[in-house]
C-alpha positions in Angstrom: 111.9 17.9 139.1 110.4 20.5 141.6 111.3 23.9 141.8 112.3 23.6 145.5 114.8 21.4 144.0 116.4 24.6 142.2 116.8 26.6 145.8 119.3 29.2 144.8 120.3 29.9 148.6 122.3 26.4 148.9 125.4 26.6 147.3 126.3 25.0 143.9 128.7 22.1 143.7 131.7 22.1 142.6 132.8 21.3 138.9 133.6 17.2 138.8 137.1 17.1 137.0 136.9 16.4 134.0 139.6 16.2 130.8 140.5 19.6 129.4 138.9 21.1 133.0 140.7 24.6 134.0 141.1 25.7 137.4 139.3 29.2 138.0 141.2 32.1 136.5 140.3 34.2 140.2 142.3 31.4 141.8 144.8 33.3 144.0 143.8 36.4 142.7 143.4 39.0 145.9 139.6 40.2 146.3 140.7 43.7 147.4 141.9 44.4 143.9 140.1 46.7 142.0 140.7 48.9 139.0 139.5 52.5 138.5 138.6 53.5 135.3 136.5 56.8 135.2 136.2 57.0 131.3 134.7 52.8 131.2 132.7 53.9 134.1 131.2 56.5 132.8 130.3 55.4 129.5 128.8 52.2 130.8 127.1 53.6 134.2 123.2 53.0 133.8 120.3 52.3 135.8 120.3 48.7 137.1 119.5 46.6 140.1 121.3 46.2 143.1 120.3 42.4 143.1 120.0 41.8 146.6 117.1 39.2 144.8 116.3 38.0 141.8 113.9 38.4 140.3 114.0 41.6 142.2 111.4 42.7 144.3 109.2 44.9 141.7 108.7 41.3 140.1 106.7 40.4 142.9 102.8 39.9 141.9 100.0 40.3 144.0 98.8 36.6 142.7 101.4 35.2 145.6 99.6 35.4 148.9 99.2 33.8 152.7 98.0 30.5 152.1 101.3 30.1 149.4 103.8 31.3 151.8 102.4 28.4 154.0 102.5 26.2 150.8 106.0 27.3 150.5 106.9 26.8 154.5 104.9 23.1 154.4 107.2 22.2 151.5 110.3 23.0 153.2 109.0 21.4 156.4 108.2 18.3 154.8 111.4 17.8 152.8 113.6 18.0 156.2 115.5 21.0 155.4 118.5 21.4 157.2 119.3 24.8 156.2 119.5 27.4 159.4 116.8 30.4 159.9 117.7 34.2 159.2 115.1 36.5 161.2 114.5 40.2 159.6 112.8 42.5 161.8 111.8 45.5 160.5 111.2 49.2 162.8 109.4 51.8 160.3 109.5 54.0 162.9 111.8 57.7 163.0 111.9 60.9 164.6 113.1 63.1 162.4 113.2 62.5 158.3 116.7 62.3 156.0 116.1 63.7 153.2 118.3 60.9 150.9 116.0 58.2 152.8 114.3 56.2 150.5 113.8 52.8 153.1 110.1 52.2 154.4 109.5 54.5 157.6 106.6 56.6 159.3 107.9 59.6 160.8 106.9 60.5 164.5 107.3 61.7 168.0 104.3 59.5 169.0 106.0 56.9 171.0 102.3 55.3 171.4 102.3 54.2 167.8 104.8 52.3 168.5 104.0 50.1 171.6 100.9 49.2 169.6 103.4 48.4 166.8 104.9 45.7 168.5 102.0 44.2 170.1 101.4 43.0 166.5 104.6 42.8 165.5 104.9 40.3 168.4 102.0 38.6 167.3 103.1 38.1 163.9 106.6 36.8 165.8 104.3 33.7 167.1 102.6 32.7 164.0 106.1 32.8 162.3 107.2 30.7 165.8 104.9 28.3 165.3 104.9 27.6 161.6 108.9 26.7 161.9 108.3 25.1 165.5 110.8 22.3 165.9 112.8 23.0 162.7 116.2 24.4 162.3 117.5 27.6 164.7 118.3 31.2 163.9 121.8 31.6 162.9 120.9 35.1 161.8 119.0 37.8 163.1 118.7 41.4 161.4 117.1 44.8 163.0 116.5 47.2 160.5 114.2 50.5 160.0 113.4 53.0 160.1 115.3 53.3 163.1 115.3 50.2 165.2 116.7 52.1 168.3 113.6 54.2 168.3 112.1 51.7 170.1 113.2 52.0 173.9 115.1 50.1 175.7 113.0 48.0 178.0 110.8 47.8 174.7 113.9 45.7 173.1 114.3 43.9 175.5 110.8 43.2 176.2 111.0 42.2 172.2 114.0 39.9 172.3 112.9 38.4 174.5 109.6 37.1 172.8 111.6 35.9 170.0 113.7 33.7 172.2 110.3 32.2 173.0 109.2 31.7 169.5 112.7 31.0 167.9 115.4 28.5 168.7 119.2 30.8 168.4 122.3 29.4 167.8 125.0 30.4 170.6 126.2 33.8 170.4 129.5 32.4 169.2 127.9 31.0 166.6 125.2 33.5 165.3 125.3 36.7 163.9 122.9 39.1 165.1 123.1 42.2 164.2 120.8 45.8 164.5 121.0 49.2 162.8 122.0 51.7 165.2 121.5 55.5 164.6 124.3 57.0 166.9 121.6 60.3 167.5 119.2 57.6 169.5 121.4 55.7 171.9 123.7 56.5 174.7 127.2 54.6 175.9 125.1 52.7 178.5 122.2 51.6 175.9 125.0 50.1 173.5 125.8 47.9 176.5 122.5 47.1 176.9 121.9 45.9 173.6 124.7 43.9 173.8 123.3 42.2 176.8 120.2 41.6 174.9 122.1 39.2 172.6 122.9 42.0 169.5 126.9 41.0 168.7 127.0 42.9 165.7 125.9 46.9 165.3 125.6 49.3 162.4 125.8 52.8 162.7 124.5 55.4 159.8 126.5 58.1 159.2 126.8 59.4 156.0 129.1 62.0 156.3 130.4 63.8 159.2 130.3 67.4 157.2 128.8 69.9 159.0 126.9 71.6 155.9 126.5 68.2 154.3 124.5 67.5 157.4 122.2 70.4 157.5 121.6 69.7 153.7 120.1 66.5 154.3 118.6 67.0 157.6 120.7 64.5 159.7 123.2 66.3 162.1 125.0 64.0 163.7 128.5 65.4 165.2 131.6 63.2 165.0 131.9 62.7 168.7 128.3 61.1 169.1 129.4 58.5 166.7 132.7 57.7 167.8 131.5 57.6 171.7 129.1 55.0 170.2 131.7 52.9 168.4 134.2 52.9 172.0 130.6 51.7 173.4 130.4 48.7 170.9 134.3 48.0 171.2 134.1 48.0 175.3 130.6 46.4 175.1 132.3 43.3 173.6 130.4 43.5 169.8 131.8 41.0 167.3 131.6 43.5 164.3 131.1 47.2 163.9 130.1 49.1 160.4 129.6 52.4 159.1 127.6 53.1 156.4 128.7 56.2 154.4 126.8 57.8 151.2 128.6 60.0 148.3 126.7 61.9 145.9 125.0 63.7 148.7 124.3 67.7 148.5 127.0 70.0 149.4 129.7 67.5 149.3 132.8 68.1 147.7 136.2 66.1 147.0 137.8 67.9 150.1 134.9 66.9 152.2 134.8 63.9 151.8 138.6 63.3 152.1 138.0 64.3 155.4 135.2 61.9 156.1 137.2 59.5 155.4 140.2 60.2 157.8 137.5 60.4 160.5 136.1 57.1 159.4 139.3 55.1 159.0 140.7 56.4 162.4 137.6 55.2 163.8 138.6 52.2 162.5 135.5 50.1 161.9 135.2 46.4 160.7 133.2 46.8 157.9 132.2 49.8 155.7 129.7 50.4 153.6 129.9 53.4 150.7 126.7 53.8 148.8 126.2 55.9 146.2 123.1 58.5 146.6 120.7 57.4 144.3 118.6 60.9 143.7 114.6 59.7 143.0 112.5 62.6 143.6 109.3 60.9 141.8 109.7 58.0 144.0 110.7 59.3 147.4 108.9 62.7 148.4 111.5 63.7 150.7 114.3 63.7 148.3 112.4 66.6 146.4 114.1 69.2 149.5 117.5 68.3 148.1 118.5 71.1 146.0 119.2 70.2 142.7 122.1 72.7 143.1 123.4 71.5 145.3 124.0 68.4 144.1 128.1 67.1 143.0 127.9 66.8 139.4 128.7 63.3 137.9 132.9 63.6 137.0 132.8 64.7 140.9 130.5 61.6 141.9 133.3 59.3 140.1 136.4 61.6 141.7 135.1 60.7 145.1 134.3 57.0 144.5 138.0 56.4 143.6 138.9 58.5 146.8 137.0 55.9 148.5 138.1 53.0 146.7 142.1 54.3 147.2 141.7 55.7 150.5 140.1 52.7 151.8 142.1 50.2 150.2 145.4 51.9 151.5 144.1 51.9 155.1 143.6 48.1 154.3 140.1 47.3 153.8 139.1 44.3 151.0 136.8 45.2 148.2 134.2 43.0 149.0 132.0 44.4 146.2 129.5 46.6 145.2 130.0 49.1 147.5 131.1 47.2 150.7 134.7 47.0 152.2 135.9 44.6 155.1 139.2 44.3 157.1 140.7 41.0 156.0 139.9 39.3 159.1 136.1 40.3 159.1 134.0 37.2 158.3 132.4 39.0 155.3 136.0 38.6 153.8 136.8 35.0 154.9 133.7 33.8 153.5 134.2 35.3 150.3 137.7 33.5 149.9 135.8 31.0 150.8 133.2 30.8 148.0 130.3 31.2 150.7 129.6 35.1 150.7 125.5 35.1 149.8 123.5 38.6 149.4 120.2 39.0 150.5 117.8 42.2 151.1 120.5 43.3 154.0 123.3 43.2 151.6 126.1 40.8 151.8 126.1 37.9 154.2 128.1 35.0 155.4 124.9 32.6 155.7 124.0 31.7 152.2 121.8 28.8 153.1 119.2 30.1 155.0 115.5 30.3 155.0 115.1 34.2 155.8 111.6 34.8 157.5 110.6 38.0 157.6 108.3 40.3 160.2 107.0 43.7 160.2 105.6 46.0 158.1 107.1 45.8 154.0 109.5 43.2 155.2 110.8 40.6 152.7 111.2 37.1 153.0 112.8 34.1 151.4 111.1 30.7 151.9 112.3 27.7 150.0 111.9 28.5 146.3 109.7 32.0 146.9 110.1 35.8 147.8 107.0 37.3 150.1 106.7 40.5 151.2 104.5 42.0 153.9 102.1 44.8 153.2 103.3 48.1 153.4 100.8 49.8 155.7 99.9 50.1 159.2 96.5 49.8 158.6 96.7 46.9 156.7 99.1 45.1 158.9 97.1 45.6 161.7 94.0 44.1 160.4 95.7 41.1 158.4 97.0 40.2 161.9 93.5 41.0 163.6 92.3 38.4 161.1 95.1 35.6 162.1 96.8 35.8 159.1 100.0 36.4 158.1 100.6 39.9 156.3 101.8 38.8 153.0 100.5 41.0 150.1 102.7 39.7 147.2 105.1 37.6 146.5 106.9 35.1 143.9 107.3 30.9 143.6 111.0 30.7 141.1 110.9 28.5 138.4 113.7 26.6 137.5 114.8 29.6 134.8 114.4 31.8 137.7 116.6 29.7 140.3 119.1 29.1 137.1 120.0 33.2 136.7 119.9 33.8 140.7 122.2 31.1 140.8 124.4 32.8 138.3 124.1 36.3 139.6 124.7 35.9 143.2 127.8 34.0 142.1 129.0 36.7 140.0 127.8 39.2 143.0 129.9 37.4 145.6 132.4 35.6 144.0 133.7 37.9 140.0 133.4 34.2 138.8 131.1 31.6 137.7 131.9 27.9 136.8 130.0 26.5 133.8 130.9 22.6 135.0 128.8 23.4 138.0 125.9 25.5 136.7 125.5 22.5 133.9 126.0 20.1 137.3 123.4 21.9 139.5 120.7 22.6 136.4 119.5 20.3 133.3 121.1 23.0 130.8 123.6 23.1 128.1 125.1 26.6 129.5 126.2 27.8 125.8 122.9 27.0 124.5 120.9 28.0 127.2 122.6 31.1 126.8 123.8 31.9 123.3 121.7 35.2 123.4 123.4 36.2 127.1 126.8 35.2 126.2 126.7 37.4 122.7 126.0 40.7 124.7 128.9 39.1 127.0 131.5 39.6 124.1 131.0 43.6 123.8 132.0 43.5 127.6 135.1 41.6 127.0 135.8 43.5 124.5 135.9 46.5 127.0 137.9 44.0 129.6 135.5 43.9 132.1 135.0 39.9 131.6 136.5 37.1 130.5 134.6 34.2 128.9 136.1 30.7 128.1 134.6 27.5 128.1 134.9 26.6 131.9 134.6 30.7 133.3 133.1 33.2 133.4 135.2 35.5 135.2 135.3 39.5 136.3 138.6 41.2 135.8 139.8 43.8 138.2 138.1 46.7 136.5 134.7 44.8 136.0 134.4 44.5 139.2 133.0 47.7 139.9 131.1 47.4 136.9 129.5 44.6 138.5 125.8 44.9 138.1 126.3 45.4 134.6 127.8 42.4 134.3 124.8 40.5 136.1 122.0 42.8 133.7 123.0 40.6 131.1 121.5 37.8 132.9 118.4 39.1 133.9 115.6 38.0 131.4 113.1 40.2 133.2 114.8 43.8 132.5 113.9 43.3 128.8 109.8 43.4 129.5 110.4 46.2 131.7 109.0 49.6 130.3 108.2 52.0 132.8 110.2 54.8 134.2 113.2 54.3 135.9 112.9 52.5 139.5 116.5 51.8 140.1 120.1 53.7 140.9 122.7 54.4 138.7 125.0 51.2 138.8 128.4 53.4 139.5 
């Protein structure tokens, strides 16, 4: 059978009944429960992946290049796919540096460097166009940076614009396109104006609204720019509106932070997004201005997660998971009582079967069976485009063990549960044999009551949950080979 045939981003079926078969132990079970315990959690935090793919991006090999991204597009073309598109567009470009930032950016006040930008970036857009021409249409679009609101407004426009031309979009009711807004960049009347440009869902980053905390990470933003921007998005008729806060961060402190979030949950936000500051100073020059001083110490890193986790949940936000929240209403939380939340490279999403296609400078793309990823320069962009080809630099084609685990792990991601019946459906596996190694190292975590195992389930109990990526380690046959230094965040 061909790989293709393993593509993780459909959804699994069901378990047939069968004699003896149990329903799932999460069944009923509210996804906003979660349970806090600061002696687990820090005993078992480590350094893990945040599994937004798998195998994760630092898997990807050089060995994958253009000409098998179009291998990988033919195959879906020629199969008749009738999964939906996800567009990723990604805006390296900033004014001003954070120093926590570890996302791909160039830092500049040269506006120039970016109108040349998108004149590649647009032609990129076409080749993309073309290669999907008369397929399925965007039911997801995704603006993220850098700062995506760098760019000006008639250059947005000018840019939307050109993907309407490449791209067929589903009706606004339909799709959800979003952008990353940083609330510094954009005034009441260009919120409206992206909203006009057919963005009906906008994320701002905020971090924390403490003044010191602020000056100690370079990003002063006061509270009133933010929530002027928020009104704008309400009155400008966006679907959704998140906030993404960090803890962890330099100069914080339990009482800080408690006042963070009042200001957040009177702003009242759909969806919000807590991330825990993951401090990488070989990795990321710009972290090394932090002060090491500075810096909460890790008892007052857990103290202000369960702040979060108490002070959100009380104002009546779901634990989606990880470190996302949702009112109950949001589609995030609907389509995880649903069984159909998926994560990708933006986090969680509602549109798990979709072919996401990628543009821009490090962007990351999922094809069929493969990951690509662009190259990370703008050098080598440019001259990759100059050349009429596509900018992939590396990449990866799943086998069928590989499909198998991201299978298993975006289950256990977005759902706390996984159903043997349909893994052993879906996949030409025995799931105890297959896994007898995976399912020993399972037992020390129920032991600790973070799982439960039976023959049907594999489910995550309340306190697990946060626990999470621990959970979905166990799974990953690639951590094992890995032997360098450390290249991912402390899982709690």
């Amino acid at each position: 059978m061909l790989v293709e045939e393993f593509s993780a981003t459909s959804p699994i079926p069901s378990p047939a009944p069968h004699a003896g078969a149990t329903s799932s132990p999460l069944a009923g079970a509210p996804f906003h429960a979660v349970e806090f315990d600061a002696g687990l959690l820090g005993r078992l935090g480590k350094s893990g992946p945040r599994y937004t793919s798998y195998p994760t991006a630092d898997r990807f090999t050089p060995e994958f290049g253009y000409r098998d991204y179009l291998h990988a597009v033919a195959g879906v073309r020629t199969r008749g796919s009738k999964r939906p598109l996800s567009l990723y567009l990604h805006i390296p470009f900033c004014d001003t540096v954070c120093y926590y930032c570890a996302c791909n950016k160039i830092v500049t006040r040269r506006r120039d460097k970016a109108a040349t930008y998108l004149s590649y970036l647009k032609r990129e857009i076409e080749m993309q166009g073309m290669l999907f021409a008369g397929m399925n249409e965007v039911e997801q679009l995704h603006f993220g940076g850098g700062t995506p609101t760098y760019l000006a407004d008639e250059q947005m426009g000018d840019l939307m614009d050109h993907i309407r031309r490449s791209f067929r979009f589903a009706p606004d009711s339909v799709g959800e396109y979003s952008i990353e807004v940083d609330p510094r960049t954009v005034s009441v009347e260009r919120v409206h104006s992206l909203r006009r440009q057919g963005f009906n869902r906008i994320s701002l980053g905020v971090q924390d609204f403490d003044a010191d905390v602020q000056k100690a990470v370079n990003r002063v933003q006061p509270e009133h720019e933010t929530r002027a921007v928020i009104d704008a998005a309400r009155a400008a008729g966006f679907r959704s509106i998140s906030i993404d806060l960090i803890y962890g961060l330099p100069k914080q402190t339990m009482d800080t932070m408690a006042a963070t979030l009042d200001k957040v949950v009177a702003a009242d936000p759909d969806r919000i997004s807590v991330y825990h500051y993951a401090h990488m100073p070989h990795l990321f020059k710009p972290q090394r201005r932090i002060l090491a001083a500075d810096m909460p110490d890790s008892d007052t890193k857990l103290q202000m997660l369960q702040l979060c986790i108490e002070r959100l949940g009380a104002a009546g936000y779901v634990y989606i998971g990880m470190d996302h929240f949702a009112k109950p209403d949001d589609d995030l939380a609907v389509a995880q009582r649903q069984g159909r939340l998926h994560r990708n490279f933006q986090g969680y999403s509602t549109h798990a079967d979709a072919d996401l296609v990628a543009c821009g400078v490090s962007s990351i793309g999922s094809v069929g069976a493969t990951y690509s990823q662009n190259v990370k320069t703008l050098e080598e962009y440019y001259d990759m485009i100059d050349q009429n080809e596509l900018p992939v630099q590396r990449g990866l084609r799943l086998s069928m063990d590989d499909a198998l685990r991201r299978t298993i792990i975006q289950k256990l991601m977005c759902q706390f549960e996984l159903s043997i019946p349909a893994i052993e459906q879906a996949f030409p596996i025995v799931f105890d044999k297959y896994f007898a190694d995976e399912l020993t190292q399972l037992k020390a975590m129920e032991a600790d009551g973070l799982i439960r195992v039976d023959h049907d389930w594999v489910s995550v109990s309340m306190k697990g949950r946060l626990l999470i990526r621990n959970v979905c380690m166990v799974f990953d046959r690639y951590l094992a080979t890995r032997n360098d230094a450390p290249r991912h965040s402390q899982t709690i």
